[in-house]
N, CA, C and O atoms as CSV, one atom per row, in Angstrom:
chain,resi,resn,atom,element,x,y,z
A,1,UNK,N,N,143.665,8.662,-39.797
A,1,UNK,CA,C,143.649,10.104,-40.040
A,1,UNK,C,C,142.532,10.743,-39.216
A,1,UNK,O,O,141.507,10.076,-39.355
A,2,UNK,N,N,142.369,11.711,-38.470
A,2,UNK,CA,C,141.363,12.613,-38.120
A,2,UNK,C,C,141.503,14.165,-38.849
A,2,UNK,O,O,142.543,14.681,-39.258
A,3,UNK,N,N,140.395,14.622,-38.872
A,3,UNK,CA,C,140.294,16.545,-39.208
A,3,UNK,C,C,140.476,16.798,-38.106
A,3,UNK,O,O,139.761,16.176,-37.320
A,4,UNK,N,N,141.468,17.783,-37.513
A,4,UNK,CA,C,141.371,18.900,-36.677
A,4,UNK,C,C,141.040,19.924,-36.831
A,4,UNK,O,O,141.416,20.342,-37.926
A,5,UNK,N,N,140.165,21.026,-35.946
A,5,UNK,CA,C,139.864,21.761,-36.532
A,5,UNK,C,C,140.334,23.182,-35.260
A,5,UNK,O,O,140.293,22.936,-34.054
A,6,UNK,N,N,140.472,23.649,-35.434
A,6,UNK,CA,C,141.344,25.097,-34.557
A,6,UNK,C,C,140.590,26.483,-35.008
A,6,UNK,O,O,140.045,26.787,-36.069
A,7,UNK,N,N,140.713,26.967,-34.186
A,7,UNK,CA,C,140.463,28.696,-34.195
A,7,UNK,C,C,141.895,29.069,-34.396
A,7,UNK,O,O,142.870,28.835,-33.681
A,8,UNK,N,N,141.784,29.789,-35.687
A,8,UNK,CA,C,143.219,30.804,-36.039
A,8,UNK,C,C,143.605,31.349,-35.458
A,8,UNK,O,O,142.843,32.315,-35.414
A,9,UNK,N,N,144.712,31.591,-34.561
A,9,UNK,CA,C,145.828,32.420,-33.819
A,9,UNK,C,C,145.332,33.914,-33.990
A,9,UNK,O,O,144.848,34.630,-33.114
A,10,UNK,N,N,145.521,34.161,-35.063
A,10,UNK,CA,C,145.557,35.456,-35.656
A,10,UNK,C,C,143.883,35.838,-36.202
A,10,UNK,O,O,143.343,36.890,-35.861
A,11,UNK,N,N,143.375,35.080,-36.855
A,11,UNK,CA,C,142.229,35.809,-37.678
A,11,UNK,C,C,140.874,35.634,-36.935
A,11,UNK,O,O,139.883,36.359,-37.028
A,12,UNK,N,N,141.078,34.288,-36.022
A,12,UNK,CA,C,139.828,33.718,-35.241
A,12,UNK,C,C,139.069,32.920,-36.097
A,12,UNK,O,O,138.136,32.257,-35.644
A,13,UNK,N,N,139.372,32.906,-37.329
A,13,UNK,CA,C,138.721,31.905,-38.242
A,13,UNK,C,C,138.697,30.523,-38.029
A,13,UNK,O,O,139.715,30.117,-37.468
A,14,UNK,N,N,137.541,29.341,-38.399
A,14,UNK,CA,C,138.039,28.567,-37.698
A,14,UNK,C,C,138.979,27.710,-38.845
A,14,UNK,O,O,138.720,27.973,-40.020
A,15,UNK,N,N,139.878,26.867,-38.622
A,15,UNK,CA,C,140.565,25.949,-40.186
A,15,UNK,C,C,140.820,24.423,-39.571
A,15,UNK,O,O,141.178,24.079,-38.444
A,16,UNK,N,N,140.450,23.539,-40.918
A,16,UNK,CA,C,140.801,21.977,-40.732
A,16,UNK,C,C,142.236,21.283,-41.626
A,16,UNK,O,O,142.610,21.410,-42.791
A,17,UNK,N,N,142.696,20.635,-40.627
A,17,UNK,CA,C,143.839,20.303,-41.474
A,17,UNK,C,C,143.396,18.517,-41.370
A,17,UNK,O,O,142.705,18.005,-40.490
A,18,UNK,N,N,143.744,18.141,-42.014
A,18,UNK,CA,C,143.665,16.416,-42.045
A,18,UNK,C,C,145.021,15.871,-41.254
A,18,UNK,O,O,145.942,16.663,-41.459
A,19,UNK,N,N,145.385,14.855,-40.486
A,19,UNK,CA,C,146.261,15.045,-39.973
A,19,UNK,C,C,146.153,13.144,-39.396
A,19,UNK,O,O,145.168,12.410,-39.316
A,20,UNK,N,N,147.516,12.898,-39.114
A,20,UNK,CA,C,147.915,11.368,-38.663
A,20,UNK,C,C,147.819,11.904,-36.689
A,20,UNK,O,O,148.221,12.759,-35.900
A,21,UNK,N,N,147.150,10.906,-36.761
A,21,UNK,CA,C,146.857,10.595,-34.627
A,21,UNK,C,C,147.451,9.915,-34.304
A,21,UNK,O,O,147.816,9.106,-35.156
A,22,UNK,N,N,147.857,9.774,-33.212
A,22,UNK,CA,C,148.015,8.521,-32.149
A,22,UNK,C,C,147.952,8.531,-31.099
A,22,UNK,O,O,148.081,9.596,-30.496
A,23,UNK,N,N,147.721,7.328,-30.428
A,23,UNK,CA,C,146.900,7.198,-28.589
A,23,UNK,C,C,148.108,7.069,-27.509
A,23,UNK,O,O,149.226,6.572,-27.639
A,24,UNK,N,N,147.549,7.629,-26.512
A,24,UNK,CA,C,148.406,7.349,-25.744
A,24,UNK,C,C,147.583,7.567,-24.203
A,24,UNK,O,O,147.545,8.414,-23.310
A,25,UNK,N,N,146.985,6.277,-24.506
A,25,UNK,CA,C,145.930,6.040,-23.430
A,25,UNK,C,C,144.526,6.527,-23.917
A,25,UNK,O,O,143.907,6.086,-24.885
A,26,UNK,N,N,144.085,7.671,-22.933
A,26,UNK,CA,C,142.790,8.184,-23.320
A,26,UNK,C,C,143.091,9.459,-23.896
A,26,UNK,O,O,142.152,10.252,-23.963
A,27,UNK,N,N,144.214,9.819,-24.327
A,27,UNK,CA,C,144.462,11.196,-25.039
A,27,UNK,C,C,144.632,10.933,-26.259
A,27,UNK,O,O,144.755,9.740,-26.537
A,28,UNK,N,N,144.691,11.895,-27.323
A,28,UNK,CA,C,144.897,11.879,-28.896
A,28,UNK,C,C,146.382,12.905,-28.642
A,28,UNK,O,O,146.464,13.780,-27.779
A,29,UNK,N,N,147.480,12.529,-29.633
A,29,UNK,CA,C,149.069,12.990,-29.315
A,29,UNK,C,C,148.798,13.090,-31.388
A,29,UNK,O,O,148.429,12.274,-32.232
A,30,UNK,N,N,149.313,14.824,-31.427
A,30,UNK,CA,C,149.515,15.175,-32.342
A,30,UNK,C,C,151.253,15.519,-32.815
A,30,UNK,O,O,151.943,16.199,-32.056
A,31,UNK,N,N,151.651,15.142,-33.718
A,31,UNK,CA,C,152.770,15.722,-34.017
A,31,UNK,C,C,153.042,16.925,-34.766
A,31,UNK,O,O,152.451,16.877,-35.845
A,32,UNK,N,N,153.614,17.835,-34.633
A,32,UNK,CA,C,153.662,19.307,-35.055
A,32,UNK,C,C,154.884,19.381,-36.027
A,32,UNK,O,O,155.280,20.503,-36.345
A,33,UNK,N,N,155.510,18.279,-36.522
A,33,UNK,CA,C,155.841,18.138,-37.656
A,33,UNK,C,C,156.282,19.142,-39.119
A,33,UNK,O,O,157.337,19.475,-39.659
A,34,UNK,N,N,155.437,19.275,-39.257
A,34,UNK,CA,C,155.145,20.611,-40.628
A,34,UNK,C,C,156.002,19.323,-41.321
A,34,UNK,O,O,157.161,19.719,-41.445
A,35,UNK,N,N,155.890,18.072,-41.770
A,35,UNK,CA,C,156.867,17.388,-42.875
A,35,UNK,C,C,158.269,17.810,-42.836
A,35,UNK,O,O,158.840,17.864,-43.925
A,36,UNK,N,N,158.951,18.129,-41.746
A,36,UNK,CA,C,160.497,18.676,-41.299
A,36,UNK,C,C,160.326,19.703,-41.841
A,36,UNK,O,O,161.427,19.882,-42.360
A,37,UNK,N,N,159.513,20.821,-42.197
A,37,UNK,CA,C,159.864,22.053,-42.446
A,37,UNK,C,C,160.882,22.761,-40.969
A,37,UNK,O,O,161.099,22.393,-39.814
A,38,UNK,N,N,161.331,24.073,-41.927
A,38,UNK,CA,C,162.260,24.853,-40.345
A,38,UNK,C,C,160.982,25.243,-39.304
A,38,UNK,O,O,161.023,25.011,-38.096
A,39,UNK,N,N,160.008,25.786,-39.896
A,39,UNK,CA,C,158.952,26.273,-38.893
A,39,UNK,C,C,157.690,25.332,-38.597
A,39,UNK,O,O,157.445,24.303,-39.227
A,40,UNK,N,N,156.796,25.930,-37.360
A,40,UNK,CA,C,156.326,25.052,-36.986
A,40,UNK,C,C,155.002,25.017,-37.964
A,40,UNK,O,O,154.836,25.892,-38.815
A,41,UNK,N,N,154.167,24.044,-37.793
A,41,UNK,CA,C,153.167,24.138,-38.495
A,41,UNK,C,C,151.668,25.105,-38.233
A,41,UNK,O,O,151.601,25.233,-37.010
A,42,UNK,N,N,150.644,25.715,-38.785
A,42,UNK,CA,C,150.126,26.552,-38.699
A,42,UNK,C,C,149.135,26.477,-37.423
A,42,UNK,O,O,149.006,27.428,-36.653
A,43,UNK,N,N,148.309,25.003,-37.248
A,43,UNK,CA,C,147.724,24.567,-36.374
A,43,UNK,C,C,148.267,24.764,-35.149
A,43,UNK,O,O,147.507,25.190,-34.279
A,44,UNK,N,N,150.152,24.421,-34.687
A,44,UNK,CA,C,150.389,23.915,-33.787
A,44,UNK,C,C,150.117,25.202,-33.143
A,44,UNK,O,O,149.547,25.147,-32.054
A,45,UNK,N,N,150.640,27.170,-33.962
A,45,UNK,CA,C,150.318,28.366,-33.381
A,45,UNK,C,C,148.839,28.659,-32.754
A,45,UNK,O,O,148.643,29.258,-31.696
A,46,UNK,N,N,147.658,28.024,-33.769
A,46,UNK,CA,C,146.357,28.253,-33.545
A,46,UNK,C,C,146.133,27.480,-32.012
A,46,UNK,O,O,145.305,28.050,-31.301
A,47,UNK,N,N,146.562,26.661,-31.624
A,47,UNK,CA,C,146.132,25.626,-30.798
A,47,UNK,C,C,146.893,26.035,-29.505
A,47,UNK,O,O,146.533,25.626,-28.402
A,48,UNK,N,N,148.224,27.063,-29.725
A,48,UNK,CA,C,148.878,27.483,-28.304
A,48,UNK,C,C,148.535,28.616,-27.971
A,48,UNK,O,O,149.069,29.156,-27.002
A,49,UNK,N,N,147.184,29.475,-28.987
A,49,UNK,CA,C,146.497,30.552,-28.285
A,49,UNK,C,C,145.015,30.104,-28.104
A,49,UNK,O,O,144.245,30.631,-27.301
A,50,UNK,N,N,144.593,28.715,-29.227
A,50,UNK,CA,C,143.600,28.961,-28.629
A,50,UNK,C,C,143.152,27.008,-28.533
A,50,UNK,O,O,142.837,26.307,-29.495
A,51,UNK,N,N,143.269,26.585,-27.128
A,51,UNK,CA,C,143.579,25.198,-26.983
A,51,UNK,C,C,142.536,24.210,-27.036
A,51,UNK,O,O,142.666,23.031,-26.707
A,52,UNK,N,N,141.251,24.890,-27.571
A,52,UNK,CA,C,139.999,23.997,-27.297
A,52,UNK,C,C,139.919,23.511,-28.848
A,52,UNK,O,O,140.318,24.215,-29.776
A,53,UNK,N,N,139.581,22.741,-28.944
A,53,UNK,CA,C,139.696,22.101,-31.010
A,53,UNK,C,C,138.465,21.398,-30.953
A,53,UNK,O,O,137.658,21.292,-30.030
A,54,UNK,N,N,138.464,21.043,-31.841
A,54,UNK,CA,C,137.343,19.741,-32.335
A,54,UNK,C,C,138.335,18.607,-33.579
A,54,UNK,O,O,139.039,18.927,-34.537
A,55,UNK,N,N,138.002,17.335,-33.051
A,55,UNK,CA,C,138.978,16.691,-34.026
A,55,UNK,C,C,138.253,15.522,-34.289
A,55,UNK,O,O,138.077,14.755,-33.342
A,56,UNK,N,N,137.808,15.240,-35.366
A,56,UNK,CA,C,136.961,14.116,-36.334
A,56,UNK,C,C,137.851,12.746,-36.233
A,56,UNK,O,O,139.004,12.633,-36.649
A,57,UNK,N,N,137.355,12.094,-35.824
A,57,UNK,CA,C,137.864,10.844,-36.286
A,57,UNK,C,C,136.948,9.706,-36.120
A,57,UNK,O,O,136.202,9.502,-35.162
A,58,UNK,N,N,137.156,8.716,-37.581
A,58,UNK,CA,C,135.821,7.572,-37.862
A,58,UNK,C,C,134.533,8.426,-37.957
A,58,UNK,O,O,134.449,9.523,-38.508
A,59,UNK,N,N,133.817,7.935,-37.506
A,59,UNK,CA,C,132.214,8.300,-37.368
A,59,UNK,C,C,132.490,9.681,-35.859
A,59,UNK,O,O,131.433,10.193,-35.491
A,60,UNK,N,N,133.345,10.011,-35.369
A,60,UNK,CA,C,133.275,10.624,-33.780
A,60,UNK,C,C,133.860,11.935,-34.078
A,60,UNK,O,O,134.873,12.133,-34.748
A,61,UNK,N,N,132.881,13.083,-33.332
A,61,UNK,CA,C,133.481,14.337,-33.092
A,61,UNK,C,C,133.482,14.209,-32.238
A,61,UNK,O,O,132.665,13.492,-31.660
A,62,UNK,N,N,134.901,15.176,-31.399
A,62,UNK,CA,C,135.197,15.101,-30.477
A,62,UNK,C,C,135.194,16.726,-30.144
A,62,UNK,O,O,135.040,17.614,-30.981
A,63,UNK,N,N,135.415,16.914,-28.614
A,63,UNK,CA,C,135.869,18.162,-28.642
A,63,UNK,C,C,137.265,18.314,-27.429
A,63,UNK,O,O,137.129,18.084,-26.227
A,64,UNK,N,N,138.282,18.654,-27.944
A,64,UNK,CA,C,139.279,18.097,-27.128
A,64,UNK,C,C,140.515,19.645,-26.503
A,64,UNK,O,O,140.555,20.708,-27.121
A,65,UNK,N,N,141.190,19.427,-25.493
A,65,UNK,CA,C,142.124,20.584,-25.107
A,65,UNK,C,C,143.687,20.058,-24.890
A,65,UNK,O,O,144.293,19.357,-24.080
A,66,UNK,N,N,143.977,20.809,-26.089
A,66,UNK,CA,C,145.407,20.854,-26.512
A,66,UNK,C,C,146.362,21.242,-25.267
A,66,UNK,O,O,146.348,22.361,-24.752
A,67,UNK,N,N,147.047,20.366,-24.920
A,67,UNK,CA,C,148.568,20.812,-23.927
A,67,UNK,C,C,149.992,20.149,-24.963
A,67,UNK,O,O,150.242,19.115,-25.582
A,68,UNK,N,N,150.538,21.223,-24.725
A,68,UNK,CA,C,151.861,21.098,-25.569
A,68,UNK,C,C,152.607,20.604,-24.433
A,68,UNK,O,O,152.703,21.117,-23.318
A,69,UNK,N,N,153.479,18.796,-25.175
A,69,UNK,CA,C,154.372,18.513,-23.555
A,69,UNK,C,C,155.248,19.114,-24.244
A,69,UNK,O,O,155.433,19.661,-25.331
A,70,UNK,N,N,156.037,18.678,-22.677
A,70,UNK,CA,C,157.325,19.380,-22.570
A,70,UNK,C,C,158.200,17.962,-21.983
A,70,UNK,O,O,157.792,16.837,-21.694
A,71,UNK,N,N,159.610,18.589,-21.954
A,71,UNK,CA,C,160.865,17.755,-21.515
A,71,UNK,C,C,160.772,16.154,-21.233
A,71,UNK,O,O,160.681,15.323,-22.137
A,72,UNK,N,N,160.797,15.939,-20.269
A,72,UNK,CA,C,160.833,13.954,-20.749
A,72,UNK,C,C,159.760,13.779,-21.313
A,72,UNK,O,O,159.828,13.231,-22.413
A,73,UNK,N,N,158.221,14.216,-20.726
A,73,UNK,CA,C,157.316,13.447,-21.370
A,73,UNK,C,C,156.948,13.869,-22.896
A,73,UNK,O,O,156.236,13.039,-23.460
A,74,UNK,N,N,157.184,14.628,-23.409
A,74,UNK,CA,C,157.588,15.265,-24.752
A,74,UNK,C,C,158.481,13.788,-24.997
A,74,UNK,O,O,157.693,12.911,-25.352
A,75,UNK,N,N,159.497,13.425,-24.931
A,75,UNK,CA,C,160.890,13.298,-25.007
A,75,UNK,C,C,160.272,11.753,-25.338
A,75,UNK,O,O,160.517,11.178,-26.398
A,76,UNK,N,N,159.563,11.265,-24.433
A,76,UNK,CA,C,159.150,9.575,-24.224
A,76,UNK,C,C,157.804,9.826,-25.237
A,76,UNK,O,O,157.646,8.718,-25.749
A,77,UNK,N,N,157.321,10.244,-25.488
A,77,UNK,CA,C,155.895,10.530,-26.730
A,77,UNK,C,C,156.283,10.322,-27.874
A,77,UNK,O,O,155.947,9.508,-28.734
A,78,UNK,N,N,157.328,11.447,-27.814
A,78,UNK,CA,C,158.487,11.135,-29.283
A,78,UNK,C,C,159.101,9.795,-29.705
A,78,UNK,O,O,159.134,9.432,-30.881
A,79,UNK,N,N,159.512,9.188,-28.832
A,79,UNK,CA,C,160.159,8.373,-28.834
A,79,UNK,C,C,159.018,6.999,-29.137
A,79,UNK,O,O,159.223,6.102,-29.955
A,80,UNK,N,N,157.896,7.122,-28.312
A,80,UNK,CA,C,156.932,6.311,-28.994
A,80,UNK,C,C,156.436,6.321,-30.231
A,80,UNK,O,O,156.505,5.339,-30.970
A,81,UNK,N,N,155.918,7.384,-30.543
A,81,UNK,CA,C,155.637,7.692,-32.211
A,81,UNK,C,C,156.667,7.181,-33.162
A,81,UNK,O,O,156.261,6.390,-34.014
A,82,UNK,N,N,157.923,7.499,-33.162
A,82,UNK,CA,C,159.140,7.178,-33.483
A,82,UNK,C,C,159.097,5.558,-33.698
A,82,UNK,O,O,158.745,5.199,-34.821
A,83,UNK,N,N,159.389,4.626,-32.829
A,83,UNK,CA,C,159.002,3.490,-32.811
A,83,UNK,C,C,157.900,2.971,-34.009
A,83,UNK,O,O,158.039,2.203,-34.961
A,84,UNK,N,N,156.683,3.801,-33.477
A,84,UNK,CA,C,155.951,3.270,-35.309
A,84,UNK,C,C,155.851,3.769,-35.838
A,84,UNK,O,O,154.987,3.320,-36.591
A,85,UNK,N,N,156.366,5.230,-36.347
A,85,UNK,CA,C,156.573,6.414,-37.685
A,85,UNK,C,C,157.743,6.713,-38.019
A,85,UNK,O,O,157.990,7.919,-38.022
A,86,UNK,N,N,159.023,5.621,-38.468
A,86,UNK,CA,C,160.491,6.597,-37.737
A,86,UNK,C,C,160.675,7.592,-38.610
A,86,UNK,O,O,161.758,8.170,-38.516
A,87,UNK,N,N,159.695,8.076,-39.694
A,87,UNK,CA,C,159.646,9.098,-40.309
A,87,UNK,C,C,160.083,10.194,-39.490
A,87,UNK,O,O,161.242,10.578,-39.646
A,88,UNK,N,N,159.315,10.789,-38.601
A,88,UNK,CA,C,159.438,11.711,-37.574
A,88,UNK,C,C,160.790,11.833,-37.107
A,88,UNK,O,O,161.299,12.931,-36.883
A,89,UNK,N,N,161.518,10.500,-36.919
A,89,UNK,CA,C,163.636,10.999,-36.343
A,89,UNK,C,C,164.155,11.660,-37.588
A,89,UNK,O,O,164.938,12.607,-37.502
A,90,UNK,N,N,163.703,11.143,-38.861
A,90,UNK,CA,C,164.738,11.611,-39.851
A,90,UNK,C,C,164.004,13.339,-39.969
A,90,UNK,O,O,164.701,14.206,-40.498
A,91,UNK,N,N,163.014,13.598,-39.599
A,91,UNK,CA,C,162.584,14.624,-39.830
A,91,UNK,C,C,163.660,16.283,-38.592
A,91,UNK,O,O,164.186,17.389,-38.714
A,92,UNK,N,N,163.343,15.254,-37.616
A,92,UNK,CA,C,164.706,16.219,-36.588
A,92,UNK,C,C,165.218,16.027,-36.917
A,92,UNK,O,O,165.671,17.107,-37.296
A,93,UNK,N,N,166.132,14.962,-37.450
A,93,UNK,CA,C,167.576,15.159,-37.944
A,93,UNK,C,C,167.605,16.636,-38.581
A,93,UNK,O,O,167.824,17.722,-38.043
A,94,UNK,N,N,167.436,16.448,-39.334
A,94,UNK,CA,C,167.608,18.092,-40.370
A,94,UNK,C,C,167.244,19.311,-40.170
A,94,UNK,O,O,167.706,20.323,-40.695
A,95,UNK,N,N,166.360,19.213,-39.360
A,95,UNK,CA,C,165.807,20.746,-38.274
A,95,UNK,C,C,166.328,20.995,-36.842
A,95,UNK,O,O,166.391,20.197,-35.907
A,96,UNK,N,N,166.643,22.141,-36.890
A,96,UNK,CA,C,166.655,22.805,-35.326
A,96,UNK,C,C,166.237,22.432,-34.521
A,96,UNK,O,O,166.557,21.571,-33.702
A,97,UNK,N,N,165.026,23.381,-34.727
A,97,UNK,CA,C,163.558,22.957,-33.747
A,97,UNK,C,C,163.362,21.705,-33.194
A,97,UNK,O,O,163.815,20.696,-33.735
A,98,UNK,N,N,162.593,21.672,-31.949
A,98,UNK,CA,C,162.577,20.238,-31.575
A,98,UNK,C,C,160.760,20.676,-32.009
A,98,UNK,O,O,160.004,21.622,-31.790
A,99,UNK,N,N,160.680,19.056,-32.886
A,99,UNK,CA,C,159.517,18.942,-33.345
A,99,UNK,C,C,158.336,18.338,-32.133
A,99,UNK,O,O,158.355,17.225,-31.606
A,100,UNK,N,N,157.328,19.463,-31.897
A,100,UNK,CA,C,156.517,19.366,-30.369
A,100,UNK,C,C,155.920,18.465,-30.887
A,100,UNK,O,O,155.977,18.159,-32.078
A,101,UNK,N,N,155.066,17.768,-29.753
A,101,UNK,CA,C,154.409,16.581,-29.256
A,101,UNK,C,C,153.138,17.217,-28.676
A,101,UNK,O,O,153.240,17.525,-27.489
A,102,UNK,N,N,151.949,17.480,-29.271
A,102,UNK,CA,C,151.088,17.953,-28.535
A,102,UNK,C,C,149.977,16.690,-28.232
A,102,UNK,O,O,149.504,15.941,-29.087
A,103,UNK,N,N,149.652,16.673,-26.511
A,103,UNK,CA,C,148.212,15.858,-26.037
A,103,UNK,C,C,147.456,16.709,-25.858
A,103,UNK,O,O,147.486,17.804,-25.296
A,104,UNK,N,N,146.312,15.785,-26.700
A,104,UNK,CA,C,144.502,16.256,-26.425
A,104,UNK,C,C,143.838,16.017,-25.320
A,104,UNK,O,O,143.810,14.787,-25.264
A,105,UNK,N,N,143.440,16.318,-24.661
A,105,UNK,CA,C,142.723,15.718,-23.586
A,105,UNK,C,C,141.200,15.911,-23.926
A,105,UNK,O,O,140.768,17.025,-23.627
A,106,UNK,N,N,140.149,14.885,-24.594
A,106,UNK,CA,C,138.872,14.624,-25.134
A,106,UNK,C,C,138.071,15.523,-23.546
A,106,UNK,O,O,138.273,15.435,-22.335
A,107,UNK,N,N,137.297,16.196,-24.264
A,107,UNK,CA,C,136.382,17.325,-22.910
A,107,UNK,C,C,134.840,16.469,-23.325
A,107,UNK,O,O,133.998,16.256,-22.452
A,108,UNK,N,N,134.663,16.080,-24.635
A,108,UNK,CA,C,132.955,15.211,-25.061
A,108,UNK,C,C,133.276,14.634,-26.231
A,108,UNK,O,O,134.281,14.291,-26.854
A,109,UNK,N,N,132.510,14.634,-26.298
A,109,UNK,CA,C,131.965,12.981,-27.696
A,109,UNK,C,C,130.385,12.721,-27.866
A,109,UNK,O,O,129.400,12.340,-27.235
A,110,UNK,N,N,130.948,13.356,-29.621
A,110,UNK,CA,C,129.556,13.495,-30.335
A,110,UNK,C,C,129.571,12.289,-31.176
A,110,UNK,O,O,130.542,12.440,-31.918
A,111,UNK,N,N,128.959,11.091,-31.466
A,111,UNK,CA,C,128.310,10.564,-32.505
A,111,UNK,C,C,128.502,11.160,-33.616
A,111,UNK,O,O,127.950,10.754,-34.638
């Protein structure tokens, strides 16, 4: 689990959600999920206006910049996560939306 933490879209406030990670190399790959809700989750809006975060994990703050993939490599991310969460397929099944795949790219590292 890591805290992410985002500047609000809308209010500029900052908010932490607790949230499941995974690697994919030297990046942190978030899933935008919302638990198959129809809409996306609140973070994933905060993070596509404002892409710089901070995200806790173990003993490590980080401070990291959100890129939302897109088309295959979206497509092959998914498909990895999938592999060890297959939570996440049954979750598209039932939604529209294609559930985004966002990479962090770590900018420092705090102790």
């Amino acid at each position: 689990m890591a805290l992410l933490t985002t500047t609000g879209a809308k209010s500029g406030n900052p908010a932490t959600t607790p949230i499941t990670y995974y690697r994919d190399g030297d990046r942190i790959l978030l899933i935008a999920s919302n638990f198959g809700r129809t809409k996306h989750p609140a973070w994933y809006h905060n993070v596509r206006k404002n892409p710089t975060v901070t995200l806790e994990i173990g003993t490590e703050t980080l401070t990291a910049r959100a890129t939302i993939t897109e088309g295959d490599e979206r497509d092959r991310l998914f498909a990895e996560v999938v592999a060890r969460q297959p939570g996440y397929a049954e979750y598209q099944k039932h939604i529209d939306r294609v559930i985004p795949v966002v990479a962090f790219d770590v900018l420092q590292r705090r102790p």
